[in-house]
C-alpha positions as YAML, in Angstrom:
chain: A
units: angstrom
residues:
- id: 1
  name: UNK
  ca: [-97.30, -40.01, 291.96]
- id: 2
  name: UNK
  ca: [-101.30, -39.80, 291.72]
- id: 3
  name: UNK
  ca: [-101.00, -36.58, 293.70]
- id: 4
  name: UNK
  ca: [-97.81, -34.74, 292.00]
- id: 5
  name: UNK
  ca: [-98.70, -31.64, 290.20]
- id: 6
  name: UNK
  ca: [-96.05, -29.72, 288.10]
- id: 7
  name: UNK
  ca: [-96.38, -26.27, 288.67]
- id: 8
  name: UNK
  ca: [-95.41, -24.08, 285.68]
- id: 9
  name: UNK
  ca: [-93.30, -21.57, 286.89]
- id: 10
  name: UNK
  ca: [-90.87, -24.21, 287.94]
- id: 11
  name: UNK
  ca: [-90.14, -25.27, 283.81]
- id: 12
  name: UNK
  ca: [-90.82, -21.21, 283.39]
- id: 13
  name: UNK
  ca: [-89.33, -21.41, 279.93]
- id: 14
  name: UNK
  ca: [-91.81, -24.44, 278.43]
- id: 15
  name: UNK
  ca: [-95.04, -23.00, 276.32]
- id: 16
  name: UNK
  ca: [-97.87, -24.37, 277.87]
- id: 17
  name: UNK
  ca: [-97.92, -26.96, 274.70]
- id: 18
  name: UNK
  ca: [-94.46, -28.09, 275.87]
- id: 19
  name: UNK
  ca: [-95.55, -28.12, 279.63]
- id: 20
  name: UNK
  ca: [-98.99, -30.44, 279.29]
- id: 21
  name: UNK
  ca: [-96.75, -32.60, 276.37]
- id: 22
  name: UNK
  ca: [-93.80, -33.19, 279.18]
- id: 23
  name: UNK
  ca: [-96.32, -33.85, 281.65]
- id: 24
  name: UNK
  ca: [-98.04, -36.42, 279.53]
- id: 25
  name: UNK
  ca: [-95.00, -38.01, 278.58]
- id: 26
  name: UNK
  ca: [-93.53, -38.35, 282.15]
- id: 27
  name: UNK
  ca: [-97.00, -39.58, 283.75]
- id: 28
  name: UNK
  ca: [-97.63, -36.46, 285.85]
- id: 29
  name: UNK
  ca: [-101.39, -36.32, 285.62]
- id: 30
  name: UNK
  ca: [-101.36, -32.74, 287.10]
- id: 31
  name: UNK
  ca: [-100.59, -29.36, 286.22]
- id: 32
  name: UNK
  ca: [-100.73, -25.92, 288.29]
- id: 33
  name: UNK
  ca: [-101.22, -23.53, 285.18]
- id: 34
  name: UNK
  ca: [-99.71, -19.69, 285.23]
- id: 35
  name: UNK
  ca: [-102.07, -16.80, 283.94]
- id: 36
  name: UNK
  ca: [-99.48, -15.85, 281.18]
- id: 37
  name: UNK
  ca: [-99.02, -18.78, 279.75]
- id: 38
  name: UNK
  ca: [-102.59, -19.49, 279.52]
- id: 39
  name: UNK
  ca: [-102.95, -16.02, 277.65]
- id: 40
  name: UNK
  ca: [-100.46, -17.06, 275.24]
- id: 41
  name: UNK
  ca: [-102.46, -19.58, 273.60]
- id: 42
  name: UNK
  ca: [-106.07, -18.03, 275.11]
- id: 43
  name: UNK
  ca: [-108.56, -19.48, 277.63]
- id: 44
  name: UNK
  ca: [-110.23, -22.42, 275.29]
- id: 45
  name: UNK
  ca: [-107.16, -23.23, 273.84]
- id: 46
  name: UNK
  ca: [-105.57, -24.18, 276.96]
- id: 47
  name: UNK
  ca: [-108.27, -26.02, 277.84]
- id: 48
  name: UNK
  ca: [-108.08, -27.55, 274.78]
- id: 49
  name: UNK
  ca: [-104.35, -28.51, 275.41]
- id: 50
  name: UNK
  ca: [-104.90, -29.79, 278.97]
- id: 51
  name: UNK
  ca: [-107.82, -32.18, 278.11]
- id: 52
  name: UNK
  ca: [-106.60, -33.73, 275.05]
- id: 53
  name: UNK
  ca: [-103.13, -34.73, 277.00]
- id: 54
  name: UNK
  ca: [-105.03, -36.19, 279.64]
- id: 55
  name: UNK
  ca: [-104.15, -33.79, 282.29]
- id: 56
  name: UNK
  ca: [-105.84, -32.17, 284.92]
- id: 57
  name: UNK
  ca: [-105.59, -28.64, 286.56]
- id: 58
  name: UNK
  ca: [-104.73, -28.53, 289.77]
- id: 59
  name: UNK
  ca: [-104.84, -24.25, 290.11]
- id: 60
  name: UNK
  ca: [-104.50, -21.35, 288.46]
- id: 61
  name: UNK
  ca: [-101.73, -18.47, 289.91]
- id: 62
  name: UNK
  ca: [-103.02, -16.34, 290.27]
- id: 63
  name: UNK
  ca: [-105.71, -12.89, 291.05]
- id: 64
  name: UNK
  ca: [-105.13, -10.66, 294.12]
- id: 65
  name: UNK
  ca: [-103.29, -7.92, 294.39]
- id: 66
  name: UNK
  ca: [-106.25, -6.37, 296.22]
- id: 67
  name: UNK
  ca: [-104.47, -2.91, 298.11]
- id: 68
  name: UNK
  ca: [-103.85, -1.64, 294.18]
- id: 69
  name: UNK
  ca: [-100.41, -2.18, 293.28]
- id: 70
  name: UNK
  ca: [-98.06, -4.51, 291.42]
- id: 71
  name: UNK
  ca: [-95.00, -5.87, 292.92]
- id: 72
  name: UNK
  ca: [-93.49, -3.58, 289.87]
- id: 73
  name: UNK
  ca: [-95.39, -0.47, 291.75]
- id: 74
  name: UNK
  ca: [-97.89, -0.42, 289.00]
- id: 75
  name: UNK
  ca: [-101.74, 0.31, 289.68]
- id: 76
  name: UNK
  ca: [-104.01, -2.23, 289.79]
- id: 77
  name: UNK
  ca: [-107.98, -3.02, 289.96]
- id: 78
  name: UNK
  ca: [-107.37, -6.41, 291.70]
- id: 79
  name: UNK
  ca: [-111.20, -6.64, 291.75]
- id: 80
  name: UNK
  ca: [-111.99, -6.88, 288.60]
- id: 81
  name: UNK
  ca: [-108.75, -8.31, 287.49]
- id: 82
  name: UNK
  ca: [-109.77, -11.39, 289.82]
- id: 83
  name: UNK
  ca: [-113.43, -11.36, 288.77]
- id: 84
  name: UNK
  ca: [-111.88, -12.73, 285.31]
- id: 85
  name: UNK
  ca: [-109.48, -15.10, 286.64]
- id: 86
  name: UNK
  ca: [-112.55, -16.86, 288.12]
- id: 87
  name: UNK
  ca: [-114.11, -17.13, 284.79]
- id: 88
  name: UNK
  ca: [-110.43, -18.27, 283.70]
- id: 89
  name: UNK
  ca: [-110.62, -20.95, 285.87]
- id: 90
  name: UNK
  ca: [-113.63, -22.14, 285.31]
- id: 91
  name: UNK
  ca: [-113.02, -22.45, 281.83]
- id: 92
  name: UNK
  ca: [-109.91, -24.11, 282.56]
- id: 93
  name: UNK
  ca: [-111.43, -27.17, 284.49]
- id: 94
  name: UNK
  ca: [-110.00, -25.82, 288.15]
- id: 95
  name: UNK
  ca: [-111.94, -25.02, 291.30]
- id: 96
  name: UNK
  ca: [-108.70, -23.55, 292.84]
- id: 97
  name: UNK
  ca: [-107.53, -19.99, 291.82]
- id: 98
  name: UNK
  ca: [-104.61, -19.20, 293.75]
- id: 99
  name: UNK
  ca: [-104.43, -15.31, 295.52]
- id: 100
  name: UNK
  ca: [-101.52, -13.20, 296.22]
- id: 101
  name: UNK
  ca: [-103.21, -10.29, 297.94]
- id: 102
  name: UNK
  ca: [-100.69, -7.57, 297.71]
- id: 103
  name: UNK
  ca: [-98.49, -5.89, 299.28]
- id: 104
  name: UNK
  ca: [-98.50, -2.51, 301.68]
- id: 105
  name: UNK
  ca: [-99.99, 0.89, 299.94]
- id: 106
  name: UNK
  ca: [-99.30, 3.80, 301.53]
- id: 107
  name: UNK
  ca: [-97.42, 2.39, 303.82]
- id: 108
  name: UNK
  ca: [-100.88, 1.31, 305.98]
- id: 109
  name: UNK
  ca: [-100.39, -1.94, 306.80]
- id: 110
  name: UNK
  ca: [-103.83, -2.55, 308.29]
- id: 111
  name: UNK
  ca: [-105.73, -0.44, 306.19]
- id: 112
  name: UNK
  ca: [-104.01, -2.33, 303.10]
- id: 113
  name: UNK
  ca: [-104.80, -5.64, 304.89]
- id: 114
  name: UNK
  ca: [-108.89, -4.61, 305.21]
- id: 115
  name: UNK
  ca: [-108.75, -4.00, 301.88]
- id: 116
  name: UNK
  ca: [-108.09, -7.67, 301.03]
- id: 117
  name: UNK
  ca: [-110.71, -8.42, 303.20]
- id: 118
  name: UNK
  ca: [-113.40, -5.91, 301.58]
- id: 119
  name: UNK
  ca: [-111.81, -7.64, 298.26]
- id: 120
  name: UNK
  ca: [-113.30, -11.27, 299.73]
- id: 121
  name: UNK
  ca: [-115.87, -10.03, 300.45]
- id: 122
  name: UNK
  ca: [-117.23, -8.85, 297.09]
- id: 123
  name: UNK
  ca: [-115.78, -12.12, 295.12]
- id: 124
  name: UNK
  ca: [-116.61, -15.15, 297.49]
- id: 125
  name: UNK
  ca: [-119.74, -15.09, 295.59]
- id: 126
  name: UNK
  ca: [-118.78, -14.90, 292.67]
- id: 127
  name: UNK
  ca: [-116.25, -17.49, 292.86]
- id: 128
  name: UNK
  ca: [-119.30, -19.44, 294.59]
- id: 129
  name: UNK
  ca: [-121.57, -19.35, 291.48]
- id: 130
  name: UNK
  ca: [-118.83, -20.45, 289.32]
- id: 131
  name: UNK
  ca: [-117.74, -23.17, 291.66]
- id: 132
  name: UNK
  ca: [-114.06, -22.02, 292.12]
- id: 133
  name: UNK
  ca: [-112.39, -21.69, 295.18]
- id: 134
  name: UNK
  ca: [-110.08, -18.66, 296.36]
- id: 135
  name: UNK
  ca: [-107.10, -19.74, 297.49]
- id: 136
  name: UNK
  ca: [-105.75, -17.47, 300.08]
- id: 137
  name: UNK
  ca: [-101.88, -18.09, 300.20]
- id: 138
  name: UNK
  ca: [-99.66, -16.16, 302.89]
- id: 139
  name: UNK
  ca: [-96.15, -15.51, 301.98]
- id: 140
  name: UNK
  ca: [-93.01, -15.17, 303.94]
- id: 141
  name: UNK
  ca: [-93.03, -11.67, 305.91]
- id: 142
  name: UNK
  ca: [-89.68, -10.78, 303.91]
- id: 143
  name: UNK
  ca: [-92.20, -10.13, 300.79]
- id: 144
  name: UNK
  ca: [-95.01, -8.23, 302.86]
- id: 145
  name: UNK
  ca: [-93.94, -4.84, 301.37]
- id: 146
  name: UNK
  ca: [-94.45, -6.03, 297.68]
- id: 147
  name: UNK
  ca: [-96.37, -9.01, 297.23]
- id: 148
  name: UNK
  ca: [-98.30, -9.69, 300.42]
- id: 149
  name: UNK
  ca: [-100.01, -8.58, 303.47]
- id: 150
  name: UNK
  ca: [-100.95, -12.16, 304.53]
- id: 151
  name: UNK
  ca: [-97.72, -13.05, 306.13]
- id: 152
  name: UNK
  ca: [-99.31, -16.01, 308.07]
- id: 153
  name: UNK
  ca: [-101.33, -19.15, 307.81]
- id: 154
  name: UNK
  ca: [-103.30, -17.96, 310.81]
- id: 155
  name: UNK
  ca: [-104.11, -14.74, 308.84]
- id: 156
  name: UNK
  ca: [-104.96, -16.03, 306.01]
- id: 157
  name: UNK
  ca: [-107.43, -18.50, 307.48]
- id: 158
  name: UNK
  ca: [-109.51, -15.12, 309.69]
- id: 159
  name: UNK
  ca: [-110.06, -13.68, 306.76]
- id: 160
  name: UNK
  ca: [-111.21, -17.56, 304.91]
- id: 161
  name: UNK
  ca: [-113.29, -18.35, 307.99]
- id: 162
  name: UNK
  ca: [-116.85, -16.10, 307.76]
- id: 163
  name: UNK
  ca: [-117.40, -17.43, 304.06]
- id: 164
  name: UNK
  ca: [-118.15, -21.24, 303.33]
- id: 165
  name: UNK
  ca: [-115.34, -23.82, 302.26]
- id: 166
  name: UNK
  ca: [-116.39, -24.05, 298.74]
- id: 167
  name: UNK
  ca: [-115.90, -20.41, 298.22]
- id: 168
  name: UNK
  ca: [-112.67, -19.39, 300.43]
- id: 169
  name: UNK
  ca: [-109.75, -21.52, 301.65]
- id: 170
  name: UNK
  ca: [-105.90, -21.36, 301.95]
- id: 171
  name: UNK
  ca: [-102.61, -22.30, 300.15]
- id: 172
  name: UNK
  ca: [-99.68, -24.24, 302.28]
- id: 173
  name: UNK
  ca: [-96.70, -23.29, 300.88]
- id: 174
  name: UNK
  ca: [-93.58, -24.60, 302.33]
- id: 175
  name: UNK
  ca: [-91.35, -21.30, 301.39]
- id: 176
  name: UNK
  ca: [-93.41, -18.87, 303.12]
- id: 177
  name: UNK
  ca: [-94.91, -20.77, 306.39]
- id: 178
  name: UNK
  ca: [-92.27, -23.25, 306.99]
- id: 179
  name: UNK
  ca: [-90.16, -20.96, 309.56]
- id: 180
  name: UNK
  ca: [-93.38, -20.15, 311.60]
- id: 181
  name: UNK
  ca: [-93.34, -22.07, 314.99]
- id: 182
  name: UNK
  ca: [-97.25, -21.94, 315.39]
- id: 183
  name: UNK
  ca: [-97.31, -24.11, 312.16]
- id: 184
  name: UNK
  ca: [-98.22, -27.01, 313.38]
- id: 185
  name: UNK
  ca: [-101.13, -25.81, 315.12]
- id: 186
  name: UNK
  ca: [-102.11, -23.15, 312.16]
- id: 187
  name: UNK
  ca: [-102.33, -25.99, 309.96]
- id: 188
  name: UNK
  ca: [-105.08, -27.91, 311.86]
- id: 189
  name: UNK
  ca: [-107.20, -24.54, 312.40]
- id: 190
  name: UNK
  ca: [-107.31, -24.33, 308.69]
- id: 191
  name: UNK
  ca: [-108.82, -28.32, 307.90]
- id: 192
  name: UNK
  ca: [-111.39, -28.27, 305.82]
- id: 193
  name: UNK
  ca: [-109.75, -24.77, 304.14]
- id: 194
  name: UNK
  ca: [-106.92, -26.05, 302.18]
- id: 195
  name: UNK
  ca: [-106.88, -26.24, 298.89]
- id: 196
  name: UNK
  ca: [-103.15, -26.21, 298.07]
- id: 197
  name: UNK
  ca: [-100.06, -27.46, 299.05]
- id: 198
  name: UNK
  ca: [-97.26, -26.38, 297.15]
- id: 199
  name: UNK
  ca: [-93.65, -27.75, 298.20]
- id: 200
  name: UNK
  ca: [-90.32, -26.80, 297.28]
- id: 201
  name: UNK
  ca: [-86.99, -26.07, 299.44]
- id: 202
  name: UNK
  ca: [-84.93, -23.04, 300.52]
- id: 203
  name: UNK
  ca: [-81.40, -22.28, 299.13]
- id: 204
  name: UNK
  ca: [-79.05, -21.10, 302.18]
- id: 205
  name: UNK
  ca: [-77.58, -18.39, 302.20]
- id: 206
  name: UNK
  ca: [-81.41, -16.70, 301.71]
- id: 207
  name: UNK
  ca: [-79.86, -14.05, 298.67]
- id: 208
  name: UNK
  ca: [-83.46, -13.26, 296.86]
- id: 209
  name: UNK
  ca: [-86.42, -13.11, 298.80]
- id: 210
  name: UNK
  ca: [-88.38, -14.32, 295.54]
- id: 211
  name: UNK
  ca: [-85.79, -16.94, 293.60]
- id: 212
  name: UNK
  ca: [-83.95, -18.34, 296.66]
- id: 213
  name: UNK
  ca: [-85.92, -21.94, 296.15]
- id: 214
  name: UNK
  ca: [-84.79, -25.23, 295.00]
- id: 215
  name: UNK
  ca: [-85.95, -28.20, 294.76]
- id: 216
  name: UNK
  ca: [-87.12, -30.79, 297.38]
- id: 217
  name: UNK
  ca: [-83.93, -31.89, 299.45]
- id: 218
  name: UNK
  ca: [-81.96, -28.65, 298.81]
- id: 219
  name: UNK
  ca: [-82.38, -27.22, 302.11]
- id: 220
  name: UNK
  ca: [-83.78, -27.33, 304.94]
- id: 221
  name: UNK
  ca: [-87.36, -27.70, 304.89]
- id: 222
  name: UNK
  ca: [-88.66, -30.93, 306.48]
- id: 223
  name: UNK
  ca: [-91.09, -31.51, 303.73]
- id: 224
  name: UNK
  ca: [-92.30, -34.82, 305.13]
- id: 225
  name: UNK
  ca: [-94.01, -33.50, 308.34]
- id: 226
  name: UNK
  ca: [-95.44, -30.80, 306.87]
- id: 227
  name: UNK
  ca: [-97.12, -33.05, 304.32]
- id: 228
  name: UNK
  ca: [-98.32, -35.15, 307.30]
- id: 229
  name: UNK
  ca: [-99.57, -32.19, 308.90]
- id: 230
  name: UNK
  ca: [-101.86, -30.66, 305.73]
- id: 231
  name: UNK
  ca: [-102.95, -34.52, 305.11]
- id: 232
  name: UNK
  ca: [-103.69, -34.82, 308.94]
- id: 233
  name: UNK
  ca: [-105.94, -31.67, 308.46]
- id: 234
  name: UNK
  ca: [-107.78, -33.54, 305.74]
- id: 235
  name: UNK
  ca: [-106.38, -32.14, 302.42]
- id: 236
  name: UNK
  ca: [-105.96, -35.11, 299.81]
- id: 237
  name: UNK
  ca: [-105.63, -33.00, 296.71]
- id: 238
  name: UNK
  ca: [-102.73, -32.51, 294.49]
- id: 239
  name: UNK
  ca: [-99.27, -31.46, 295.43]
- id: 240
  name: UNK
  ca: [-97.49, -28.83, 293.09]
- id: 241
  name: UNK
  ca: [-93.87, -28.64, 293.20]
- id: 242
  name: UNK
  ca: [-92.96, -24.91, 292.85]
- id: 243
  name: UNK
  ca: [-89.63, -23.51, 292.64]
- id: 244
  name: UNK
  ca: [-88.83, -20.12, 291.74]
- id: 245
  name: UNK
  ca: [-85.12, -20.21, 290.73]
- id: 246
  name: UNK
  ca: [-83.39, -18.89, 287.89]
- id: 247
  name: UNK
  ca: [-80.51, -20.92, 287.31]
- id: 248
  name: UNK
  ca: [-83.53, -23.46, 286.92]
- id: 249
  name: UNK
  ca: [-85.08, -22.32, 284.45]
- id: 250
  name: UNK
  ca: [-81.77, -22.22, 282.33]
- id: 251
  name: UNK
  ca: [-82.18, -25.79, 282.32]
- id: 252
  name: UNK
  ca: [-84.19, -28.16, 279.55]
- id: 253
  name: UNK
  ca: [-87.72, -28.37, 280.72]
- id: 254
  name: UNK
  ca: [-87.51, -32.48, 280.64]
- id: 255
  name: UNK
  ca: [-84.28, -32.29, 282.79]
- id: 256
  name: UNK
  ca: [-86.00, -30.02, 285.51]
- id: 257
  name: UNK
  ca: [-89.13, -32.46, 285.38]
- id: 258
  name: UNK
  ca: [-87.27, -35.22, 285.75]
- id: 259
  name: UNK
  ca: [-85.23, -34.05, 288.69]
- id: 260
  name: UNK
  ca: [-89.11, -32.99, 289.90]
- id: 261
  name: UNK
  ca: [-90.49, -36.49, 290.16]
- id: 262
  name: UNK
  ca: [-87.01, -37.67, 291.85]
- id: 263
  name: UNK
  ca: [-87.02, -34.66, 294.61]
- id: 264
  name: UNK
  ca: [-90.52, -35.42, 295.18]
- id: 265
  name: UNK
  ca: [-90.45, -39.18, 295.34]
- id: 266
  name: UNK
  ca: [-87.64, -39.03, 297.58]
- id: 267
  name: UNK
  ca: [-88.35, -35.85, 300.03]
- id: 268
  name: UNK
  ca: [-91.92, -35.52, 300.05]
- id: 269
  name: UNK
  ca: [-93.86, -38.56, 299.94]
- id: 270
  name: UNK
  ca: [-91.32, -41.65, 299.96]
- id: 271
  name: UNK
  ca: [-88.15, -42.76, 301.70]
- id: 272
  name: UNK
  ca: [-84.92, -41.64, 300.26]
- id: 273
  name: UNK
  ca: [-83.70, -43.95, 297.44]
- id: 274
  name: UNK
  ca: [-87.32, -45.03, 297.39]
...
């Protein structure tokens, strides 16, 4: 339980008050914080909130979107837009701001993808100086037009490697790399480089590329290898639970966090009934 994190998307409808008051409550000690509910309540506020219920922030989701567009097709400066979610998370307590580089412009798929390089590039020092760490996460190739270029652990880990381990590293996420049969060898290249691992499960049939998740023991993810593989490669940090899934987040926020603590005692770090 010292290493569960709740991840705020997956109790989307909770304020951040009600998220780091559940938390508290429930003995979760960690909490993977979302950029618009921080904005809700503002930067020092948050921090505020977090501190004074004991917590402790285990990222913030997210910057990126680095080839210039929204998944909603809007333009974007991901640049600069990132630049202040490092401040962001600095202020927030976190050395671990998670990226979602963006998806294909133009439809130049290796022109968008040295863009997010070029977009490294400029903010590993930044994030350096403010002692934050970007969190390169790849996502599941079905969302490479929209959200993501990084389709790969292995990808995301050639772009991580020329800058130091304090400045760049990786995300292992179970939706997006748990299909890919090189995993258990990407996974070692990248020790020393993670600094994430979120976990959740696919629903079958696969109907939305984005909400088709559930919880821990829903599907078939084998959650427990995959844990022993990132803690094999040396990562000992907090383990967010995130589930996109709107029938979900219909739910009370206490009920969904509850059922959290059970699907992650039981699937990811225990023995079932455990």
């Amino acid at each position: 339980m010292d290493r569960l994190s709740l991840n705020q998307i997956t109790t989307k409808t909770w304020s951040l008050r009600e998220a780091v008051a559940g938390c508290a409550e429930a003995g979760v000690g960690w909490i993977g914080l979302w950029r618009d509910k921080v904005a809700e309540v503002g930067v020092a506020e948050a921090a505020r909130l977090v501190r004074s219920h004991g917590l402790r922030v285990s990222s913030l989701c997210r910057g990126g979107f680095f080839t210039g567009v929204t998944p909603e097709g809007a333009p974007v400066d991901g640049v600069a837009d990132t630049r202040q979610a490092i401040e962001d998370a600095a202020r927030l307590g976190t050395d671990v701001l998670v990226l979602v580089v963006g998806g294909v412009a133009n439809r130049d798929l290796p022109g968008s993808r040295r863009r997010v390089a070029e977009a490294v590039d400029q903010l590993a020092p930044v994030a350096l100086r403010h002692g934050v760490r970007l969190g390169l996460e790849p996502l599941h190739p079905i969302q490479c037009a929209e959200r993501s270029v990084l389709s790969t652990l292995d990808q995301a880990v050639a772009i991580a490697e020329p800058y130091p381990p304090e400045a760049v590293g990786v995300v292992v996420d179970e939706f997006h790399v748990w299909w890919d049969p090189g995993i258990a060898e990407s996974i070692p290249r990248a020790a020393g480089r993670i600094v994430g691992f979120h976990v959740c499960d696919q629903l079958v049939p696969l109907t939305d590329p984005l909400l088709a998740r559930a919880l821990p023991g829903a599907g078939p993810i084998d959650h427990r290898t995959l844990r022993a593989c990132v803690d094999a490669a040396g990562y000992t940090g907090p383990i967010e639970v995130e589930v996109f899934n709107a029938d979900l987040w219909q739910r009370p926020g206490a009920e969904v966090l509850a059922q959290v603590i059970s699907s992650y005692r039981n699937h990811v770090v225990g023995v079932p009934g455990g």
